[in-house]
N, C-alpha and C positions, 0 to 999 in steps of 0.2 A: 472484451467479452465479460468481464468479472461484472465490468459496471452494470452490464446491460441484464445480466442473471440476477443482480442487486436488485435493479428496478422492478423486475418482473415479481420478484420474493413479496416486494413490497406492492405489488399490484399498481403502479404507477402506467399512466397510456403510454403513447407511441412517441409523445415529445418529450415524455422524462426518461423512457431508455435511451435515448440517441442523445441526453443532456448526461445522465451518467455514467453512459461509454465514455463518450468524448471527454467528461469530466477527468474520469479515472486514465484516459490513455493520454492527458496531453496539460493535467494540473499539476503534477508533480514538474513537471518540466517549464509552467509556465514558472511560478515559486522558484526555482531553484536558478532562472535568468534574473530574474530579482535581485538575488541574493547576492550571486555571483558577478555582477557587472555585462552579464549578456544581453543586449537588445532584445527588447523583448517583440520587437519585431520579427526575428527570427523564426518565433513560432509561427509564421502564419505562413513561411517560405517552406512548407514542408506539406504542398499538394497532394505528391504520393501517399504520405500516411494518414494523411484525413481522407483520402480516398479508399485506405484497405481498411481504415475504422470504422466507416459508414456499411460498407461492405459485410465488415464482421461484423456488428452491431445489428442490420438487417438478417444474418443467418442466426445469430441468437433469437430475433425475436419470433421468425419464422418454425424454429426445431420445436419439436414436439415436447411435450412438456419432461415427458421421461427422460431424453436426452439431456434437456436442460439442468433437470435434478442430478444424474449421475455426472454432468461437467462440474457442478459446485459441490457436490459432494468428496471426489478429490482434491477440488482445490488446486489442481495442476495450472487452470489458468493464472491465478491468483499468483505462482509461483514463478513462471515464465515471466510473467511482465512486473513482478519485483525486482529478477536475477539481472533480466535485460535492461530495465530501466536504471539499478542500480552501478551496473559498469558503464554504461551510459554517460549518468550524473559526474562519477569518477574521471572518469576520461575528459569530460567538458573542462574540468575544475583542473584539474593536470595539464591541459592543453593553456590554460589559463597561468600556470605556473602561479599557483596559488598555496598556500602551506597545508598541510597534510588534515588537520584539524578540517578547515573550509571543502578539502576530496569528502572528506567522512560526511562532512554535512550536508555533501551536494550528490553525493550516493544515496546517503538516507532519503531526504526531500522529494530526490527523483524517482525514488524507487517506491515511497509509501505515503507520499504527499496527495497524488490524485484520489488514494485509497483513501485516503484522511477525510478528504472534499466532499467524496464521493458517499461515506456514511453521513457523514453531516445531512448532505442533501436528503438523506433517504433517514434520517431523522433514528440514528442507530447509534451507540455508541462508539467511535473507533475500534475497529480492531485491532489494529496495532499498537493500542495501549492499553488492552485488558485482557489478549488470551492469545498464546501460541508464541514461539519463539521469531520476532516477525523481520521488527528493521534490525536487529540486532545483526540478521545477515549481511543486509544492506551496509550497516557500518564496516562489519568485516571486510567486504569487498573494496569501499571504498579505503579502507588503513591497507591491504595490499597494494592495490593501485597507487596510494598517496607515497608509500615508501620507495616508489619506482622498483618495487622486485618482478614488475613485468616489463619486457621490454620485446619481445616479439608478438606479433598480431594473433596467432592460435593461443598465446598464454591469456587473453582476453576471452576467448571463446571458454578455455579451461575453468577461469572463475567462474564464467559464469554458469557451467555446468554444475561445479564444484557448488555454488550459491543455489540454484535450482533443487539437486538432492538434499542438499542442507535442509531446504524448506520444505519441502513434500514431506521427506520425513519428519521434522518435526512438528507439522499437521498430522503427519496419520497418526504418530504416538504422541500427541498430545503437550506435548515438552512447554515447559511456559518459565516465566523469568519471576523470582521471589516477588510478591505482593504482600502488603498490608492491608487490612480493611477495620473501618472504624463502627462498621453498620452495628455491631456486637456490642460496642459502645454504647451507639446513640438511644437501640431499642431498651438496654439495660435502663439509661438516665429514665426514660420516656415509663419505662414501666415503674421505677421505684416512685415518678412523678406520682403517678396514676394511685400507687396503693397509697402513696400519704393524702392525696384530696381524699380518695377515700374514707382512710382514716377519719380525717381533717371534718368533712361533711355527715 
């Protein structure tokens, strides 16, 4: 859904939303079989989810515009298929008996990798490396998992609840992780440039 409200922001037809639905619900996971030693054939054995992606990706582009606007305005999609995709990743990478470091990576990847793809395509910055408190969940999620401190199937459903409010809330209040910016910098040099030709001339 996230991809396909993406698309639409960006005024893109009917074959770039159902390239960054698909993008955004099935890149982080293609990346993270990469990574991890999984066949990357795998991906394409999973009919049912490419069948409720097409599905949901046609009722985004179907809903009324208002609707569209108050679904991205929460942000709640965006949030769900972070949470989900990041226990996901974890669990793949666990199941792999893989060291805790490689859970964390395979958390993040899965859970903010298709997002990653999916601004590229739509020619935006990443979000998830310039505003909002994002994969940071995602790592969390995946450093529980990797410590083996879950070990019944509801404690999976719990993170990822647990990772969902995380993120909602720190979209609505805004929450973002220290940055530096050099642009203060550059316009300074750029300007002191300017008054010496001045000078100069």
């Amino acid at each position: 859904m996230s991809g396909a409200v993406i698309a639409l922001k960006v005024d893109y037809d009917l074959i770039g939303v159902y390239v960054l639905g698909l993008i955004t619900a099935f890149g982080g996971g293609a990346v993270r079989n990469l990574f991890i030693g999984i066949p990357i054939t795998q991906l394409w054995q999973q009919n049912s989810l490419f069948i409720i992606a097409l599905i949901t990706i046609s009722i985004v582009f179907l809903l009324p515009s208002k609707a569209v606007i108050f679904l991205s305005r929460w942000n709640i999609l965006d949030a769900i298929g972070l949470s989900a995709f990041a226990v996901q990743g974890a669990m793949y990478a666990q199941a792999s008996e893989l060291p805790i470091f490689a859970v964390m990576f395979s958390a993040a990847i899965t859970g903010a990798g298709g997002g990653i793809i999916r601004d590229v395509l739509a020619q935006e910055k990443p979000m998830v490396f310039r505003q909002d408190v994002y994969v940071l969940w995602a790592i969390l999620a995946g450093f529980v998992i990797g410590m083996d401190w879950i070990t019944e199937a509801y404690q999976f459903y719990l993170v990822f609840i647990v990772i969902l409010i995380c993120r909602t809330i720190s979209h609505r209040y805004g929450w973002s992780l220290p940055k530096r910016s050099l642009h203060h910098v550059e316009k300074d040099r750029s300007k002191n440039y300017i008054e010496k030709s001045a000078k100069l001339g």
